[in-house]
One Martini backbone bead per residue (centre of mass of N, CA, C, O) as a GRO file, in nm:
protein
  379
    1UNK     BB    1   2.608   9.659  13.047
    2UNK     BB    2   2.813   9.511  12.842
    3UNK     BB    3   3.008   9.439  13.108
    4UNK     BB    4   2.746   9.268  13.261
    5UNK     BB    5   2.762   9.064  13.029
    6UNK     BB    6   2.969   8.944  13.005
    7UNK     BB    7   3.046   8.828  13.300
    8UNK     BB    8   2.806   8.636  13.277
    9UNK     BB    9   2.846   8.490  13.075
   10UNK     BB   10   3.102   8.364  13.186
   11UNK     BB   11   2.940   8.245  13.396
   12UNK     BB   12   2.817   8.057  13.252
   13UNK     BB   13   3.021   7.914  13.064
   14UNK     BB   14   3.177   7.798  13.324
   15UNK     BB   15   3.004   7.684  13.445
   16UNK     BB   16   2.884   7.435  13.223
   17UNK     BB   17   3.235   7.323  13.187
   18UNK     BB   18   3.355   7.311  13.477
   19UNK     BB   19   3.285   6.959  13.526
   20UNK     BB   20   3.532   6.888  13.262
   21UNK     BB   21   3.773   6.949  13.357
   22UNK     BB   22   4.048   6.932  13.449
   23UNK     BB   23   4.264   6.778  13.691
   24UNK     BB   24   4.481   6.882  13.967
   25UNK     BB   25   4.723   6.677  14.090
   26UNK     BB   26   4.607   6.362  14.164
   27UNK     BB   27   4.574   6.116  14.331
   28UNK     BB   28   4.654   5.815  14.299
   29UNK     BB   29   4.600   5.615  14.634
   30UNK     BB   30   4.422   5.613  14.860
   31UNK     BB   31   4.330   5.563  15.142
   32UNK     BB   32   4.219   5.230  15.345
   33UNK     BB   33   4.125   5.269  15.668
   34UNK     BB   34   4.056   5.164  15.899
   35UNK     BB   35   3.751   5.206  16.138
   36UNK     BB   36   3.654   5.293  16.455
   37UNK     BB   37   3.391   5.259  16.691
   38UNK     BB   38   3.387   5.492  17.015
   39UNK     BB   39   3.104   5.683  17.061
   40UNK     BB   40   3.226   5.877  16.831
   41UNK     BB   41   3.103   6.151  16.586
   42UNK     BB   42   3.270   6.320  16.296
   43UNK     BB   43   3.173   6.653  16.173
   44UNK     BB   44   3.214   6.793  15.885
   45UNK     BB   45   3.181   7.152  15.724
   46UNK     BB   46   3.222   7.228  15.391
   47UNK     BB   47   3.288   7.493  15.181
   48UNK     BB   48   3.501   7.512  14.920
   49UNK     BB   49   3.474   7.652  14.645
   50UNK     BB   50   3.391   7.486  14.366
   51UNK     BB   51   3.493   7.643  14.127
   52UNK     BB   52   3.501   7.798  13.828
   53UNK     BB   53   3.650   7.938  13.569
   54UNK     BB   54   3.656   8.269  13.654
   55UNK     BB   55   3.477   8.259  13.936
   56UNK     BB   56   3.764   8.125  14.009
   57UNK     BB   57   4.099   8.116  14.181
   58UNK     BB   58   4.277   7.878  14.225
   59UNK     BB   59   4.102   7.592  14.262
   60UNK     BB   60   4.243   7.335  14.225
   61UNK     BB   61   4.528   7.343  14.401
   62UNK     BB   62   4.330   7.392  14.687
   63UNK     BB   63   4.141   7.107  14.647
   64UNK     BB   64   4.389   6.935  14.644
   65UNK     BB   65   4.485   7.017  14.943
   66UNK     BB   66   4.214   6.938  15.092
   67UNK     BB   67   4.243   6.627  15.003
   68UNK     BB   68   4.552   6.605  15.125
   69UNK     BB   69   4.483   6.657  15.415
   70UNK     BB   70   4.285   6.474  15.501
   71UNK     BB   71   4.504   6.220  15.405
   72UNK     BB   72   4.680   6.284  15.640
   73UNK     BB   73   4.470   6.245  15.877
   74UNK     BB   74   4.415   5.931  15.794
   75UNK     BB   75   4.696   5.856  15.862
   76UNK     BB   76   4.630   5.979  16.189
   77UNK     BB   77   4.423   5.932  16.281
   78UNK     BB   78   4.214   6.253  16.243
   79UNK     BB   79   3.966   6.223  16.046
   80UNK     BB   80   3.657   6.263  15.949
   81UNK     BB   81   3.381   6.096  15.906
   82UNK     BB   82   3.206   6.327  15.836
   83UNK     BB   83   3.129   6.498  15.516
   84UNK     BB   84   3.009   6.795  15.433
   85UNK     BB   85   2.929   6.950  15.088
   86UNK     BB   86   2.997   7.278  14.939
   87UNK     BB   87   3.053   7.368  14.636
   88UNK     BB   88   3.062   7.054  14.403
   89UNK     BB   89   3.105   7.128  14.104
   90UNK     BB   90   3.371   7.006  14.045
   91UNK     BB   91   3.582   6.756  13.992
   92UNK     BB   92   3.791   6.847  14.197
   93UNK     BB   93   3.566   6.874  14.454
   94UNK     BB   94   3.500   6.598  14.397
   95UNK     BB   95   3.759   6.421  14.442
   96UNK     BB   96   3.785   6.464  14.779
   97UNK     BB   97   3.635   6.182  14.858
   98UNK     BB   98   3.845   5.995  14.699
   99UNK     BB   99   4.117   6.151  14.757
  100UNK     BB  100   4.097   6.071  15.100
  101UNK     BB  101   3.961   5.775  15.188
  102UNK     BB  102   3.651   5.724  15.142
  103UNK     BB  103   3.380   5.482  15.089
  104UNK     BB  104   3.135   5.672  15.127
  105UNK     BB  105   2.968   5.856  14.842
  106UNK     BB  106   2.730   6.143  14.800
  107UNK     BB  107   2.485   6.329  14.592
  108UNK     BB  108   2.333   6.524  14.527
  109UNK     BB  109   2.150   6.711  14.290
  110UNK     BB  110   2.115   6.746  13.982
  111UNK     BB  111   2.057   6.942  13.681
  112UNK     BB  112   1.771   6.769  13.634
  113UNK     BB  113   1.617   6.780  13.904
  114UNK     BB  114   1.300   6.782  13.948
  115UNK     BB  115   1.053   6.966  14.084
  116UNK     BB  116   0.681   6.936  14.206
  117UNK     BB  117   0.656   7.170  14.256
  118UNK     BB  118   0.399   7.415  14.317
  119UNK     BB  119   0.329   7.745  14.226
  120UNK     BB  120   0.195   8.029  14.353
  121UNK     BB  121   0.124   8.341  14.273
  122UNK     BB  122   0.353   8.455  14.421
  123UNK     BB  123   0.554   8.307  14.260
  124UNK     BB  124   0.487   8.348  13.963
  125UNK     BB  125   0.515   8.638  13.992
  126UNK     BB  126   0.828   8.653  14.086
  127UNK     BB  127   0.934   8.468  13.837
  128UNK     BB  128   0.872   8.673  13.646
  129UNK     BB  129   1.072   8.947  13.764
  130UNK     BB  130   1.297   8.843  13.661
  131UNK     BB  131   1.687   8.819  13.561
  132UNK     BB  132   1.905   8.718  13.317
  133UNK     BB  133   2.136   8.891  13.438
  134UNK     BB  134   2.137   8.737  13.708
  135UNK     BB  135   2.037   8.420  13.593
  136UNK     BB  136   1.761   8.416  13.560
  137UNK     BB  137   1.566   8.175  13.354
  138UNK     BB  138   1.817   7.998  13.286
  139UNK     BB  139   1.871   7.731  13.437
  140UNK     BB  140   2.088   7.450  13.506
  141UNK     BB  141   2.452   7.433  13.474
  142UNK     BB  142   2.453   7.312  13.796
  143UNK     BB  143   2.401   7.154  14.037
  144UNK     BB  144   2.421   7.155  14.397
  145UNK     BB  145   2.748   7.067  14.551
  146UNK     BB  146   2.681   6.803  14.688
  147UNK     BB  147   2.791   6.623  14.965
  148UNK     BB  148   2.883   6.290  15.121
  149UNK     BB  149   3.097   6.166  15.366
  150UNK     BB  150   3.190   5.802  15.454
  151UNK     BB  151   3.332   5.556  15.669
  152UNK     BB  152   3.026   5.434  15.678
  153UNK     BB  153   2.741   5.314  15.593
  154UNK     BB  154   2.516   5.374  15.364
  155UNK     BB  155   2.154   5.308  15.382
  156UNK     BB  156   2.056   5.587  15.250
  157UNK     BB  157   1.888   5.805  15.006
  158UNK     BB  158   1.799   6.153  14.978
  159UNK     BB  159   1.633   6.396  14.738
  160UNK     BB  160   1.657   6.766  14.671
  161UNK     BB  161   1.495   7.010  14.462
  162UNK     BB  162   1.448   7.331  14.420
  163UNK     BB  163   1.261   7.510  14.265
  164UNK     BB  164   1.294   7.712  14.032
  165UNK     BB  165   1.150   7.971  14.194
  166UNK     BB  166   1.334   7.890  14.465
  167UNK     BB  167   1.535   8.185  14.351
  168UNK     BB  168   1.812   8.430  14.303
  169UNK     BB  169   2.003   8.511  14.079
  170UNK     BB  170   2.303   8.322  14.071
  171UNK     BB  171   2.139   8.069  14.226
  172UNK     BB  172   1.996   7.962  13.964
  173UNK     BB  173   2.242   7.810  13.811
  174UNK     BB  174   2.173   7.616  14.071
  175UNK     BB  175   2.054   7.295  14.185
  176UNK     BB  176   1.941   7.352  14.481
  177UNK     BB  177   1.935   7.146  14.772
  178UNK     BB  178   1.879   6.807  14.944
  179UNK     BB  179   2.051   6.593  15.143
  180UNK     BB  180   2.075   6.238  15.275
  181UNK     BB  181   2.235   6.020  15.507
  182UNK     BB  182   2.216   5.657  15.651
  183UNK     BB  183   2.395   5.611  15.878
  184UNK     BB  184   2.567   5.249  16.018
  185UNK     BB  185   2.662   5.236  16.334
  186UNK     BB  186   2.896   5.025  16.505
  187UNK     BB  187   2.605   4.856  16.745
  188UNK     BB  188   2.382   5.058  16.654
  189UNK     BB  189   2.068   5.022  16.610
  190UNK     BB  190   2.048   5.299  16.471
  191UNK     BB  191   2.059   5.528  16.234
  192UNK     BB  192   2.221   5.836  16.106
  193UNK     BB  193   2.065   6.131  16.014
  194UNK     BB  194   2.227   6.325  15.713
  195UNK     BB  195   2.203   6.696  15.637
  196UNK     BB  196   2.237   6.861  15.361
  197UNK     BB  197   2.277   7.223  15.231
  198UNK     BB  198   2.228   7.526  15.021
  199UNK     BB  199   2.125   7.845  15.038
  200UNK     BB  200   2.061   8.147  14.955
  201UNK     BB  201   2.209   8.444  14.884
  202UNK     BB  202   2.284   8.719  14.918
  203UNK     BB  203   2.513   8.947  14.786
  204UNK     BB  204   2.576   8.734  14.555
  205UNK     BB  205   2.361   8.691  14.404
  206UNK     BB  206   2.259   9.013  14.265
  207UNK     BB  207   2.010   9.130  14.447
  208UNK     BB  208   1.739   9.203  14.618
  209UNK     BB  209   1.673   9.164  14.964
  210UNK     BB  210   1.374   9.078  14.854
  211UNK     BB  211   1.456   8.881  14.689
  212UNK     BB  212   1.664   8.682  14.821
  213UNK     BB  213   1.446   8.606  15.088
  214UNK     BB  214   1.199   8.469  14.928
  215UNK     BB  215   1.360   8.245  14.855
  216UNK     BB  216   1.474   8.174  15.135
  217UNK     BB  217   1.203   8.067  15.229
  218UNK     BB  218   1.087   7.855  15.049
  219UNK     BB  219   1.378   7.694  15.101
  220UNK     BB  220   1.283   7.642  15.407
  221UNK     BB  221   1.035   7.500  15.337
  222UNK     BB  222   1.138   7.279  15.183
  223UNK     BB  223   1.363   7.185  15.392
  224UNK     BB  224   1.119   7.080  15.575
  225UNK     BB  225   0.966   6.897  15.430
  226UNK     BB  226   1.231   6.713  15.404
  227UNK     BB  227   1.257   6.626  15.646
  228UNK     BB  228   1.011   6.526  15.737
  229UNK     BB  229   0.961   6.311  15.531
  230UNK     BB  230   1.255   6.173  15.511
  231UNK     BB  231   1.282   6.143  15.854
  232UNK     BB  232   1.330   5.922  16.108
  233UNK     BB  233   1.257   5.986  16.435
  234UNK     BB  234   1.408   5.744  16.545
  235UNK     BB  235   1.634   5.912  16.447
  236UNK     BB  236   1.893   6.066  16.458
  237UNK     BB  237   2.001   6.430  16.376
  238UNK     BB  238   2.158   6.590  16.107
  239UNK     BB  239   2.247   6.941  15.996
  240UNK     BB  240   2.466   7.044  15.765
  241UNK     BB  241   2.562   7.396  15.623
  242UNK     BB  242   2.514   7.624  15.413
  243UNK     BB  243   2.248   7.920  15.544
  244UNK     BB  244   2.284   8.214  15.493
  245UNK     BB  245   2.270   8.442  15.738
  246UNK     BB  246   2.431   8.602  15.895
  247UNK     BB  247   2.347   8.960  15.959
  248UNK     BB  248   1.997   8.849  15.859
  249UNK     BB  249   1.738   8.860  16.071
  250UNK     BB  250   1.514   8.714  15.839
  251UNK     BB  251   1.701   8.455  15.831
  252UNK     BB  252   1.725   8.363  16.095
  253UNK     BB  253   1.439   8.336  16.192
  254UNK     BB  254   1.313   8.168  16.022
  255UNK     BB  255   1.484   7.951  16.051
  256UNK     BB  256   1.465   7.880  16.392
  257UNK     BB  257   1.165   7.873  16.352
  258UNK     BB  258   1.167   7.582  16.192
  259UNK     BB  259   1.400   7.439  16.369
  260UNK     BB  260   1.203   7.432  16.648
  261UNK     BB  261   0.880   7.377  16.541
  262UNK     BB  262   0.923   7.120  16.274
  263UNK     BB  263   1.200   6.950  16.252
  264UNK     BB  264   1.053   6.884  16.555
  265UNK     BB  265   0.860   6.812  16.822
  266UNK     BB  266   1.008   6.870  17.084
  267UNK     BB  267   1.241   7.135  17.003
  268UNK     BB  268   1.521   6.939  17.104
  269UNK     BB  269   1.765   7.146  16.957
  270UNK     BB  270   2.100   7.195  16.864
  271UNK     BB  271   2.378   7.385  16.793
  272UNK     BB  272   2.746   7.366  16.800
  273UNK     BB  273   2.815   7.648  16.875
  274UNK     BB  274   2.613   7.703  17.115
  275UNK     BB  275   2.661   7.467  17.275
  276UNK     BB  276   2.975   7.542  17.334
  277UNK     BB  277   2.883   7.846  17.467
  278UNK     BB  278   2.725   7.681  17.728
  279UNK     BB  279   2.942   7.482  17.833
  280UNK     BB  280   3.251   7.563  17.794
  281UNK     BB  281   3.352   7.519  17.529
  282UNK     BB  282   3.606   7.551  17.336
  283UNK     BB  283   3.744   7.806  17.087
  284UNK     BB  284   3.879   7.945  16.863
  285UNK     BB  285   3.901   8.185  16.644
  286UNK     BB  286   3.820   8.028  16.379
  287UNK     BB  287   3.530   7.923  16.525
  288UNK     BB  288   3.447   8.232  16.623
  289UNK     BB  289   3.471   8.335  16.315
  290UNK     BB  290   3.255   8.118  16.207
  291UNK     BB  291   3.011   8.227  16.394
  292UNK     BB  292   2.999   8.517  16.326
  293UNK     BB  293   2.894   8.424  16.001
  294UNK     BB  294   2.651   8.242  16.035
  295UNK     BB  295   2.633   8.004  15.773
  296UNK     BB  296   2.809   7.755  15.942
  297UNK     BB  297   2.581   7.486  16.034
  298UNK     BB  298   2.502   7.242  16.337
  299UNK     BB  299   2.238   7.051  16.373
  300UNK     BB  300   2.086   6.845  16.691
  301UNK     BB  301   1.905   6.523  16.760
  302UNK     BB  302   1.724   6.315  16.856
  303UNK     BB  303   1.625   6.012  16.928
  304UNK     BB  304   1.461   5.755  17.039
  305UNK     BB  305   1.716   5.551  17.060
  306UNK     BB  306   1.909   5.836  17.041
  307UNK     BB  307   2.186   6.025  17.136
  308UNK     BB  308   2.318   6.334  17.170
  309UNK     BB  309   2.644   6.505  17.247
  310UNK     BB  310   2.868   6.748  17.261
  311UNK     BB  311   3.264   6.755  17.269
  312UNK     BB  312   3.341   6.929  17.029
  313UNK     BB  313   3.577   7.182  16.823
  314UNK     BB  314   3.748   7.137  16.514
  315UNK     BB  315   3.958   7.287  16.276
  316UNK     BB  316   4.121   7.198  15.977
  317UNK     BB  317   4.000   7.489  15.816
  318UNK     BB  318   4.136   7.804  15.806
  319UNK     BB  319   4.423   7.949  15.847
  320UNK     BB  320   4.698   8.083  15.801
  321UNK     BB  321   4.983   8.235  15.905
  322UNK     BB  322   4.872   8.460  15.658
  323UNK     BB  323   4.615   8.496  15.604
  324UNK     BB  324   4.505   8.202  15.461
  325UNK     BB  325   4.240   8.016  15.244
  326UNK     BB  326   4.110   7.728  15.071
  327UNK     BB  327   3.866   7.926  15.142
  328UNK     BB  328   3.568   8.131  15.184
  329UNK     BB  329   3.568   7.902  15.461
  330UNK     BB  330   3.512   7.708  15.703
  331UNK     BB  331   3.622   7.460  15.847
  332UNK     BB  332   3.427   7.205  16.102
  333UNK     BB  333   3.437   6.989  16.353
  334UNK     BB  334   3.207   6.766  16.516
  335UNK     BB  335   3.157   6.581  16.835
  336UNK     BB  336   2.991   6.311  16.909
  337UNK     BB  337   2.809   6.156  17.160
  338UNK     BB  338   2.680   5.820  17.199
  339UNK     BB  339   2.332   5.722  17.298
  340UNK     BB  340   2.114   5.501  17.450
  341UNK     BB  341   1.821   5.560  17.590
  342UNK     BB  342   1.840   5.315  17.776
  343UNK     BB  343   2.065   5.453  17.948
  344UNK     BB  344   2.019   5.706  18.049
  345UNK     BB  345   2.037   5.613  18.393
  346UNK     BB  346   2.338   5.585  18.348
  347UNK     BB  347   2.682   5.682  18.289
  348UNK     BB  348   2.558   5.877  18.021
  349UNK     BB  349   2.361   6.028  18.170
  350UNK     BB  350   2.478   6.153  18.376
  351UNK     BB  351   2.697   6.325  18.171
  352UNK     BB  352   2.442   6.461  18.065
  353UNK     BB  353   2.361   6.631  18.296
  354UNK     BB  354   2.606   6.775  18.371
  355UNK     BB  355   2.657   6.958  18.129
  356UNK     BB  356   2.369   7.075  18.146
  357UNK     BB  357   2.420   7.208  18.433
  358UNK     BB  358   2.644   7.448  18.375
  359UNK     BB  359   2.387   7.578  18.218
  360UNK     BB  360   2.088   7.786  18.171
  361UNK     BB  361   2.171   7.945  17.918
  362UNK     BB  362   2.036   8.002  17.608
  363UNK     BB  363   2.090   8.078  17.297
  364UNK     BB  364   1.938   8.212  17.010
  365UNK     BB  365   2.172   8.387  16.946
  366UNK     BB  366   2.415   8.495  16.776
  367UNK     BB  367   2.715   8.638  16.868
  368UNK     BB  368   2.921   8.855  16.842
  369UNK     BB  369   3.296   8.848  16.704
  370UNK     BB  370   3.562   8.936  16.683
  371UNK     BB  371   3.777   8.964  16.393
  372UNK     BB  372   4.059   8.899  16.201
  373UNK     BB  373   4.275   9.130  16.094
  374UNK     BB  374   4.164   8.975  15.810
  375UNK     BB  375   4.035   8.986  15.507
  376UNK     BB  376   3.723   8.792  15.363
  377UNK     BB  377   3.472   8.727  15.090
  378UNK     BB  378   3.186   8.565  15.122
  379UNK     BB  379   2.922   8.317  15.044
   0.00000   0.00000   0.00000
């Protein structure tokens, strides 16, 4: 037990002062290129594990290579117009979409931003059997982790703060909660909303899987409640973040019927690791094996004036040649065609009904793929 409040103290001071760390060997100036828009618009989702010592180890060093690849990208026209981060905590972290090159970024909820949401009894009995040596009921330590990175002007941008009750275990003291970002694409009538989020955690909680479900259910209703009323649906909309959901049914379950009957009005909605193996879309291995964790994932739906279409998926963050990783999640770009719905009847309609064409079979669920031959444990 003695044993077991030490590395938590010790994770709690670490989270507290992780922010305030110097940064490790910053990019000096940033590329400023020029970005065109050729109605393709490419989103990566990348959970970087910006955490701080002793939670994480050479975290600085990995941040900046992170950092230091984006703008490598950008140097060959290259890099994803807009970045969706979760897990940046640290400083390093948060340097990632400034030393990278692009023109508009913001933050998710800072550890300050209180929900005003009221929690039922059955909310009030959850959070009253917390336990402190797991994170419960001390507060907020550092905010959400989220960012939006993006090439395009931001013209709106909305937050939310999960409740304090709706969280359990070690993700209680970070402030989670849902970032929107109302992206301005050059030429296009109507921006398009993009939302990131980080939702609890199942065996890194460090509680068990009936107390984790709750929070995350919680997590799913306010980020519901949130989609609905921050997004204007004459908007196309992307949801990207990482979802935890893995292979615990009750999760995926959950998740997917508010995705499909909620999010949406009519319903319209698909992700894009399964459109991929729907229309019969190449996926590497890196991939592959990102689809079959199911944490990270990308939804997306049309707008009244604007529709979406899935081109392509490619990893810039993924194995490199020793099976190692800069962090520990697959980082993945979706390639989108921008289509104007009025156009429908044209040879861009026409492009978009050939696609769907090609497969009648829709996948509920993610189905499992061989995993690579190394190991190693994601949050």
């Amino acid at each position: 037990m003695r044993k077991m409040k030490s590395t938590f103290l010790g994770l709690v001071i670490a989270m507290s002062v992780g922010a305030s760390l110097p940064r490790a060997n910053p990019v000096a100036q940033p590329l400023h290129l020029s970005v065109d828009f050729d109605g393709q618009l490419s989103v990566m989702t990348y959970n970087v594990h910006g955490v701080p010592w002793p939670v994480g180890w050479g975290r600085p060093a990995q941040l900046t290579q992170i950092a230091e690849t984006l703008r490598d990208l950008r140097s060959r026209g290259r890099n994803p117009h807009v970045v969706v981060l979760q897990e940046a905590f640290t400083e390093d972290a948060q340097a990632i979409g400034r030393e990278a090159g692009y023109r508009y970024i913001v933050d998710g909820p800072s550890a300050e931003l209180v929900s005003s949401e009221r929690p039922t009894a059955a909310d009030r009995l959850f959070a009253s059997s917390g336990s402190w040596i797991k994170g419960e009921g001390l507060g907020k330590f550092v905010g959400s982790g989220l960012q939006i990175l993006s090439d395009f002007p931001i013209v709106g941008v909305r937050r939310m703060a999960y409740p304090t009750y709706a969280c359990a275990g070690y993700d209680c003291l970070a402030n989670k909660g849902a970032l929107l970002a109302s992206l301005a694409l050059p030429g296009e009538a109507e921006p398009i909303d993009i939302v990131t989020t980080h939702l609890n955690s199942r065996r890194s909680s460090g509680v068990a899987d009936a107390r984790s479900i709750y929070a995350y259910r919680l997590q799913v209703k306010f980020l519901t409640d949130f989609i609905r009323r921050a997004h204007d649906p004459q908007r196309a909309l992307l949801v990207a973040g990482d979802f935890n959901v893995g292979r615990a049914t009750p999760r995926r379950t959950d998740l997917l019927a508010s995705v499909r009957t909620q999010w949406v009005q009519d319903g319209d909605i698909d992700d894009a690791y399964g459109e991929a193996v729907r229309i019969g879309l190449p996926l590497s291995s890196d991939a592959r094996f990102s689809r079959s964790r199911a944490r990270d994932w990308q939804f997306y739906t049309r707008g009244k004036s604007t529709d979406l279409e899935l081109d392509g998926i490619d990893v810039p963050f993924g194995h490199d040649k020793y099976g190692g990783m800069l962090s520990d999640h697959v980082g993945y770009t979706a390639t989108y065609r921008i289509f104007s719905r009025s156009r429908s009847a044209s040879l861009n309609g026409a492009y978009i009904l050939e696609r769907r064409r090609k497969t009648s079979v829709r996948p509920d669920d993610i189905k499992s793929v061989p995993k690579p031959a190394h190991r190693y444990v994601g949050h």
